[in-house]
C-alpha positions in Angstrom: 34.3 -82.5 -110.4 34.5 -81.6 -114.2 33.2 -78.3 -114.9 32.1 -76.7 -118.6 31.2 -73.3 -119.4 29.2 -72.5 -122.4 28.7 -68.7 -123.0 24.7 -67.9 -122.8 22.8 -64.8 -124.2 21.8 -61.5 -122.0 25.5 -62.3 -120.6 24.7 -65.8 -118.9 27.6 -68.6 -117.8 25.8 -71.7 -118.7 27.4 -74.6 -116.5 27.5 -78.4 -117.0 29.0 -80.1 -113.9 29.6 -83.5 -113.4 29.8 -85.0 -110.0 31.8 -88.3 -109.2 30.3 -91.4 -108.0 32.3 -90.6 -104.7 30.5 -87.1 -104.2 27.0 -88.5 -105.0 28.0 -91.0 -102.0 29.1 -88.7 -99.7 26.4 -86.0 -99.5 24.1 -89.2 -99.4 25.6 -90.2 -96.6 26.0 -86.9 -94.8 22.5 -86.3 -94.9 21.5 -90.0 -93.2 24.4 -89.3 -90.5 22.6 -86.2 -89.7 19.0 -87.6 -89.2 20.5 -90.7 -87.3 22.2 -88.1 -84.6 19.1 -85.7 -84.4 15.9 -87.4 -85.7 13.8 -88.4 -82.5 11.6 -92.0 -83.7 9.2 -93.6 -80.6 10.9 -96.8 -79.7 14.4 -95.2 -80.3 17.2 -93.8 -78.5 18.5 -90.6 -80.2 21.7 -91.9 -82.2 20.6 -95.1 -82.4 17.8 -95.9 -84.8 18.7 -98.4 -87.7 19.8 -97.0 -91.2 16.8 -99.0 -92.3 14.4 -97.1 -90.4 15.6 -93.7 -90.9 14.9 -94.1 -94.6 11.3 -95.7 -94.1 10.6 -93.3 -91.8 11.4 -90.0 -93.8 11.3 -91.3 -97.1 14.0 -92.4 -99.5 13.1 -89.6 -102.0 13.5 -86.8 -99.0 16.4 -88.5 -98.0 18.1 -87.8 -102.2 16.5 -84.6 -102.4 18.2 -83.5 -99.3 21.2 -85.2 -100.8 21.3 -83.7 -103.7 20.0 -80.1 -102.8 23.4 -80.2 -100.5 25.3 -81.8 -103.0 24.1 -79.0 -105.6 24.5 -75.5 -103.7 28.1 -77.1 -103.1 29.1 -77.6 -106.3 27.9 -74.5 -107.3 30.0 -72.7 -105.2 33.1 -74.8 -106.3 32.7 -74.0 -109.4 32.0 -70.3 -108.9 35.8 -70.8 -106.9 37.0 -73.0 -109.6 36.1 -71.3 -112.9 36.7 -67.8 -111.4 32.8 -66.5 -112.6 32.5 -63.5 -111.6 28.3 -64.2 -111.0 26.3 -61.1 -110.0 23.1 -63.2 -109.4 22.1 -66.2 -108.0 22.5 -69.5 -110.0 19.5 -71.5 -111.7 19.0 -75.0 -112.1 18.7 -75.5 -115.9 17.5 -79.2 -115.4 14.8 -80.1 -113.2 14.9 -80.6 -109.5 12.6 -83.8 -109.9 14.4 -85.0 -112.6 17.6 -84.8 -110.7 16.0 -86.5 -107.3 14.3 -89.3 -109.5 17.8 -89.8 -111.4 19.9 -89.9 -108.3 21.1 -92.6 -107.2 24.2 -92.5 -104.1 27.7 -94.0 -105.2 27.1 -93.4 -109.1 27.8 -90.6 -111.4 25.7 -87.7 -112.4 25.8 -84.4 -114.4 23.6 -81.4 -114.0 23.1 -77.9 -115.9 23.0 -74.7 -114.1 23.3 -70.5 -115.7 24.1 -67.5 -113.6 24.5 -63.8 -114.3 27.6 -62.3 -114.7 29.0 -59.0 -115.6 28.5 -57.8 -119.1 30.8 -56.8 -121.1 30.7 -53.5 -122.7 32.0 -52.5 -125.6 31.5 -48.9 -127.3 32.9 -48.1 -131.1 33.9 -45.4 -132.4 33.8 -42.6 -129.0 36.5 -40.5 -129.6 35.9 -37.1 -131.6 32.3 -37.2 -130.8 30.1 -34.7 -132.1 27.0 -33.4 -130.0 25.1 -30.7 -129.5 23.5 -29.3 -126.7 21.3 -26.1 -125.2 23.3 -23.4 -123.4 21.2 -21.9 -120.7 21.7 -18.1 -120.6 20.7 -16.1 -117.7 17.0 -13.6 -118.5 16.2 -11.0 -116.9 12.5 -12.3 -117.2 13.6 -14.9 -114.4 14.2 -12.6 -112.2 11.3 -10.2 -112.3 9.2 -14.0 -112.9 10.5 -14.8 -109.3 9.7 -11.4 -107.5 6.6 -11.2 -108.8 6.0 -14.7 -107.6 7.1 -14.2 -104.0 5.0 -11.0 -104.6 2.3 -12.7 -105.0 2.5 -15.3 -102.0 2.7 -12.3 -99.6 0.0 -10.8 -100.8 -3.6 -9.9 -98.7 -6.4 -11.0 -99.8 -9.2 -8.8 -100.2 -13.0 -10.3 -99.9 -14.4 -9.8 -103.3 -18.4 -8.7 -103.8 -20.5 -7.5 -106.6 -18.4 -9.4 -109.6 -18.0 -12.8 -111.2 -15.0 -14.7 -110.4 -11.9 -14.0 -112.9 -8.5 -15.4 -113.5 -6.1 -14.6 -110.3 -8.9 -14.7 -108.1 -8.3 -16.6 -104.8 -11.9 -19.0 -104.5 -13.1 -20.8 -101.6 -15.6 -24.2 -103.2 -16.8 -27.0 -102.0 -16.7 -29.9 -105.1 -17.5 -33.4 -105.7 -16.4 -35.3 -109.0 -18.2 -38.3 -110.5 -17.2 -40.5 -113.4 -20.4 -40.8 -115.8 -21.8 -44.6 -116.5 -20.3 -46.2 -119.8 -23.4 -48.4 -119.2 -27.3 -47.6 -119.6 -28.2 -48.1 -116.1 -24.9 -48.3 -114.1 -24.7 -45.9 -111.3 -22.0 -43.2 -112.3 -18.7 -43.4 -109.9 -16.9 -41.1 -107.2 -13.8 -39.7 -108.6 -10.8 -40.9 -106.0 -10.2 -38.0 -103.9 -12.5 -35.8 -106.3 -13.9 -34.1 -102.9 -14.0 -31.5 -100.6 -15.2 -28.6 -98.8 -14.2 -25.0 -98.1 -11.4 -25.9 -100.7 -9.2 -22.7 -101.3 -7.9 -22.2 -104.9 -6.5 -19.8 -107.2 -8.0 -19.4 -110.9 -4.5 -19.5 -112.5 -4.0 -21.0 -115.6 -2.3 -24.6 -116.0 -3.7 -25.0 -112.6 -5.6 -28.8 -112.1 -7.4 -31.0 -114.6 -8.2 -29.3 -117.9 -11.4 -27.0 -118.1 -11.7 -27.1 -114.4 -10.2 -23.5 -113.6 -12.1 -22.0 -116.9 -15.2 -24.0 -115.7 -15.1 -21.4 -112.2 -14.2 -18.3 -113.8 -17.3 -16.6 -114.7 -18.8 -18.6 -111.8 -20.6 -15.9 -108.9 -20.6 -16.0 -105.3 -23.2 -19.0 -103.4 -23.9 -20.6 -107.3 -23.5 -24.2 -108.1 -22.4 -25.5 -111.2 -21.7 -28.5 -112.9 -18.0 -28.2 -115.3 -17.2 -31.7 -117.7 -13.9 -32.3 -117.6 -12.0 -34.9 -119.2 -8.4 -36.6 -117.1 -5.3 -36.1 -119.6 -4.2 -39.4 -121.4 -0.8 -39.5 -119.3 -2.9 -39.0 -115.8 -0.9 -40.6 -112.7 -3.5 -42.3 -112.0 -3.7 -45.3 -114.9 -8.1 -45.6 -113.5 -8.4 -41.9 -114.6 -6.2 -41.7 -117.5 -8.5 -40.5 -120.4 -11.9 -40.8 -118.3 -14.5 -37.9 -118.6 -15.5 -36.4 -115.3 -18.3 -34.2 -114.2 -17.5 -32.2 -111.0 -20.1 -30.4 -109.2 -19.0 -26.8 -107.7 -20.2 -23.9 -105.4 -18.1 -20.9 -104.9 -18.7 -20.3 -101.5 -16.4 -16.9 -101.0 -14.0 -14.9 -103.8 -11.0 -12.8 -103.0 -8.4 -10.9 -104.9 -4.7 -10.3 -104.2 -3.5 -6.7 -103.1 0.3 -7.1 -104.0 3.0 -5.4 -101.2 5.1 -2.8 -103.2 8.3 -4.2 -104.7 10.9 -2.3 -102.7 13.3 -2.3 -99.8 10.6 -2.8 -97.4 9.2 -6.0 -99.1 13.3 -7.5 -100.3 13.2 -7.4 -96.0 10.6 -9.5 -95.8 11.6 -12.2 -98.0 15.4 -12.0 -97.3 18.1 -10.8 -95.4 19.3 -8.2 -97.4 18.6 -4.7 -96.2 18.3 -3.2 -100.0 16.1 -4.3 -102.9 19.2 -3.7 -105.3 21.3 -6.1 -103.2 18.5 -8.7 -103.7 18.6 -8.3 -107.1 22.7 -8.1 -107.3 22.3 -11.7 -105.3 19.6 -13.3 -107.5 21.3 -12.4 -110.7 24.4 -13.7 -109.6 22.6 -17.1 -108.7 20.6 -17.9 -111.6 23.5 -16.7 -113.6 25.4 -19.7 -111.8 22.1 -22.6 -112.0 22.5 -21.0 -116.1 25.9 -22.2 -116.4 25.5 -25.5 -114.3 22.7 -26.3 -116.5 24.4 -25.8 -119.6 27.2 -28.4 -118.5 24.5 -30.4 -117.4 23.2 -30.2 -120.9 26.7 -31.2 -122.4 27.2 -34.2 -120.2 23.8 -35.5 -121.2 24.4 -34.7 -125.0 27.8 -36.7 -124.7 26.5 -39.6 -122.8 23.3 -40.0 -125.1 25.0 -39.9 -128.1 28.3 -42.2 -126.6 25.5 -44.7 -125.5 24.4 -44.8 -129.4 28.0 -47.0 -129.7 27.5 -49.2 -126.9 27.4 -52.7 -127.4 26.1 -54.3 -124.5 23.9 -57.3 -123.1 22.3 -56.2 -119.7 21.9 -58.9 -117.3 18.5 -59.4 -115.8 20.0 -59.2 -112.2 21.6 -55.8 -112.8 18.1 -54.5 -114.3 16.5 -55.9 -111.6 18.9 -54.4 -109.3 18.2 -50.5 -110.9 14.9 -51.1 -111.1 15.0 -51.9 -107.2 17.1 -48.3 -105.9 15.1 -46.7 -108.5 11.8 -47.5 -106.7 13.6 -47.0 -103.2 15.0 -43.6 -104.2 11.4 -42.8 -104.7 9.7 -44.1 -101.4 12.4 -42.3 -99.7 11.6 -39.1 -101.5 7.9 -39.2 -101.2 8.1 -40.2 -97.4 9.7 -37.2 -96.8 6.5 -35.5 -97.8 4.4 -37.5 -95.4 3.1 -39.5 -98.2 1.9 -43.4 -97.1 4.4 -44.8 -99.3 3.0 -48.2 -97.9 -0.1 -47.4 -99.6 1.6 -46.3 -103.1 4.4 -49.2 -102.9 1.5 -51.6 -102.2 1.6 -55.7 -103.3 -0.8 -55.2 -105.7 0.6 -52.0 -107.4 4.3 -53.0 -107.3 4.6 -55.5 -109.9 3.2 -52.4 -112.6 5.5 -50.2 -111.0 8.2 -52.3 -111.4 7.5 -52.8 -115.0 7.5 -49.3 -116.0 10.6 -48.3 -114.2 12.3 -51.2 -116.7 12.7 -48.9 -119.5 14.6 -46.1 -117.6 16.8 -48.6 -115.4 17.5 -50.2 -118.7 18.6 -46.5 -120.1 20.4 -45.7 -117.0 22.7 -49.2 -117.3 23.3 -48.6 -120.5 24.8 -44.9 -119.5 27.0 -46.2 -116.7 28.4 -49.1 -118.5 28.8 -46.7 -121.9 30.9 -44.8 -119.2 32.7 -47.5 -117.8 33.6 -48.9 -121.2 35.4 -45.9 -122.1 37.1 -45.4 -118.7 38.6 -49.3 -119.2 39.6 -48.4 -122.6 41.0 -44.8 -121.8 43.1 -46.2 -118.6 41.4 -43.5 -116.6 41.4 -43.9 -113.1 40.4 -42.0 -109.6 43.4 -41.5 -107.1 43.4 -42.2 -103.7 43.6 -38.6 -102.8 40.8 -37.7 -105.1 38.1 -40.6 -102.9 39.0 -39.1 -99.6 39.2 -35.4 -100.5 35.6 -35.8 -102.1 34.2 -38.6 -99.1 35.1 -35.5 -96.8 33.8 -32.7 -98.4 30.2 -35.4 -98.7 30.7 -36.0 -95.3 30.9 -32.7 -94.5 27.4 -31.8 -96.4 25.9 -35.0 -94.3 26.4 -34.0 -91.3 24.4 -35.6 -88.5 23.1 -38.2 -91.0 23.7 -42.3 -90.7 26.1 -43.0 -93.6 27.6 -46.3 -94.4 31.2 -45.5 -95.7 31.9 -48.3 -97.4 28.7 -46.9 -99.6 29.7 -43.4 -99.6 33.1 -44.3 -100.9 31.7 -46.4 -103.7 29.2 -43.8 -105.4 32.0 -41.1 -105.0 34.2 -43.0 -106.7 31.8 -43.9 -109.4 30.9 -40.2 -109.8 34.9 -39.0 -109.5 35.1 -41.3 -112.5 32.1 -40.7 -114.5 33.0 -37.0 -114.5 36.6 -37.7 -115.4 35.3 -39.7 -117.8 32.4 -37.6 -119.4 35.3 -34.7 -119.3 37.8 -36.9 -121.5 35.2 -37.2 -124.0 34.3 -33.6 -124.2 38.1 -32.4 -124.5 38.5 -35.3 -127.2 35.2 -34.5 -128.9 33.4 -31.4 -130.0 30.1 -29.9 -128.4 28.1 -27.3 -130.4 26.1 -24.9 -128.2 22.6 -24.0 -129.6 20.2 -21.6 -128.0 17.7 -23.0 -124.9 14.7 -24.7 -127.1 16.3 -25.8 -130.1 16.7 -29.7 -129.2 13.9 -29.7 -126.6 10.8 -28.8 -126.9 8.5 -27.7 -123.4 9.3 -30.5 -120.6 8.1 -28.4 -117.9 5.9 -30.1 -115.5 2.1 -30.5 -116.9 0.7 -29.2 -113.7 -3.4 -29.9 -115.4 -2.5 -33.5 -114.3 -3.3 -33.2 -110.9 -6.9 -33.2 -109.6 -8.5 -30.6 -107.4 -8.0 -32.3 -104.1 -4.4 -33.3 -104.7 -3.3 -29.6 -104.7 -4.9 -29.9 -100.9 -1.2 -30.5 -99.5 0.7 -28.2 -102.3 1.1 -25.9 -99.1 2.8 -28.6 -97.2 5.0 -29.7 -99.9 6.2 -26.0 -100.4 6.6 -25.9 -96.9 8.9 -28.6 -97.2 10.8 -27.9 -100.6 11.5 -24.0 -99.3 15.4 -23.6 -99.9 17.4 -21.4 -97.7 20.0 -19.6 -100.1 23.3 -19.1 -98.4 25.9 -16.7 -100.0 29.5 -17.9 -99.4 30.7 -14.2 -98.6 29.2 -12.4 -96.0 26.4 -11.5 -95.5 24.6 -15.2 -95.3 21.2 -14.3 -97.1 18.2 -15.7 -96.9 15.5 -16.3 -99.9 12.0 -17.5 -99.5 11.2 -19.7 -102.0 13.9 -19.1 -104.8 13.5 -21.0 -107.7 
């Protein structure tokens, strides 16, 4: 078997393999000394029907593409053996399959053409002395006053309001119904997906829900209906909203206000396990002090990467993108699902294939970090130890306790992230990174909370719920936080 490789775009093998006239033979005849000891033809003893037969019976095309299908997948594989292709995908047949079967004749030479994805290679100029910058992220003691007034604010009683129109951090009780108006003289106007409910509790906070809704209530008094025209933000979830005017019809059915609890010793019991309001604070400073300084080295690793994978030089396979785009989508039915979210519903046939193809773009970024990374690793010689994989594997096993975790998996992601931060650390000592004050390279990427609708906020109490963190202190006392940010 002669085999030639030809090097292909998007880092393709392209194969041409030629198969002797004693192969072709062979798998010919394996196939009809198959079907003679299993096929089961009236008039014929198992084992025993005549060659002749055989073929009239099932067809002398069936009987080739059989052949040659056989004949293919193992030639394929010897060549994979042979040429040492290091194939990440499955191969393609480059000529046709009919062509092939029509062509084939047993005992006679033939040649076919066949591409597989490998494993690109990476190359990235220029990386050493790189010069970045990036936001430092400085502890405020806004944050921390922002977060007591916050958990202030969930613990707070609510206090039946009569006599005055409803205002901004009001607590509101409505039943609502959106509708989408008729584009069309004479179409009936359509039900906004999940656009209603009843005895729906809300507070009139800014930000809160679909533009103009919030400002629509305030003003509103108790038992009145009113109709508020909204219009869904360009970059809605929900691609059938995105842009659409709405009309939602509301009553405000009962107002309350918050009474706040006191800020001291009394209330830091309640929320934690410190006994003091000033050992609350002492605890909270220290911690967003330490997110302050873990997001500032986030922000360097990101600056170095981004502007390390400006000097990549890479052709991404479509397996690999595939691949990403695959855990990427998995990562995220896993995440919702703990929510309680249907993720059979969201993951659905019909919405998958557009999910898939916007997740491209970001698998396609997230490649082209790893292999940036890996590029420079090769080049640089640098290398995990032994001792480094099972110090880490514990210290992950240790956090997973109770969980089902596949070691062999485990070890390869620590690994590639013992690397990657070796790697990333390289760059920085080799490179320079100019702090800049938070803002600078960035501008607002808070979440845009006016992109959900009214009834999606239903189960914001049951994803708090869920996302509540338990802060635990490393030096006694173990504290609790409710909520901490």
């Amino acid at each position: 078997m002669k085999v030639t490789q030809e090097k292909l775009p998007a880092s393709q093998i392209g194969l041409e393999i030629e198969i002797t006239p004693e192969m072709s033979k062979n798998a010919y005849e394996q196939v009809i000394q198959k079907y003679i000891r299993t096929a089961n033809i009236p008039g014929f003893r198992k084992g025993k029907v005549p060659r002749q037969i055989l073929i009239q019976r099932l067809g002398n095309n069936y009987v080739k593409a059989m052949a040659l299908d056989n004949l293919i997948n193992d030639c394929l594989e010897k060549a994979r053996e042979q040429e040492q292709i290091n194939a990440i995908g499955q191969f393609e047949l480059a000529t046709e399959f009919e062509e092939l079967v029509k062509d084939f004749e047993p005992g006679k030479e033939m040649a076919f053409s066949a591409k597989v994805d490998v494993e690109p290679e990476a190359k990235v100029n220029d990386y050493k002395g790189l010069v970045v910058k990036a936001e430092e992220a400085k502890y405020d003691q806004a944050q921390l006053d922002e977060f007591l007034e916050e958990r202030r604010s969930e613990k707070a009683t609510l206090i039946p309001v009569e006599g005055r129109a409803a205002q901004l951090g009001d607590v509101a009780i409505v039943d609502f119904e959106g509708i989408i108006p008729s584009e069309t003289e004479g179409e009936e106007p359509k039900e906004v997906p999940g656009g209603k409910a009843q005895d729906f509790q809300m507070e009139l906070k800014e930000g809160q829900f679909i533009p103009g809704f919030i400002e629509g209530v305030v003003g509103m008094n108790l038992e009145e209906t009113k109709e508020i025209s909204v219009q869904f933000p360009e970059e809605y979830g929900e691609p059938d909203l995105a842009g659409k005017p709405a009309v939602f019809t509301i009553t405000l059915k009962e107002l309350k206000e918050k009474e706040l609890p006191e800020l001291d010793d009394d209330f830091a019991q309640e929320i934690s396990e410190f006994e003091t309001l000033v050992e609350l604070r002492e605890f909270l400073e220290k911690k967003f002090t330490k997110e302050k300084e873990e997001q500032t080295k986030q922000n360097k690793e990101i600056a170095i990467v981004n502007e390390l994978v400006t000097h990549l030089e890479v052709e991404l396979p479509e397996t690999l993108i595939k691949n990403e785009v695959q855990q990427m989508l998995a990562q995220s039915a896993m995440e919702l699902s703990q929510y309680g979210i249907d993720v059979k519903e969201l993951f659905s046939s019909d919405k998958l294939p557009e999910m898939q193809e916007r997740s491209r773009p970001e698998a396609i970024e997230r490649l082209k970090r790893d292999w940036a990374i890996k590029a420079v690793a090769k080049e640089e010689s640098i290398e995990v130890s032994e001792e480094e994989i099972v110090a880490e594997s514990a210290k992950v096993m240790g956090q997973l306790q109770g969980k089902d975790v596949d070691p062999d998996r485990l070890r390869e992601v620590v690994t590639e992230d013992l690397l990657k931060e070796k790697t990333i650390k390289w760059l920085e000592e080799n490179g320079t990174v100019e702090l800049v004050p938070e803002g600078t390279l960035t501008q607002d990427s808070e979440i845009d909370e006016t992109t959900e609708t009214p009834v999606e906020t239903e189960s914001e109490s049951e994803i708090d719920e869920a996302t509540e963190t338990i802060v635990e202190v490393e030096a006694e006392p173990v504290a609790t936080v409710e909520n901490p940010q």
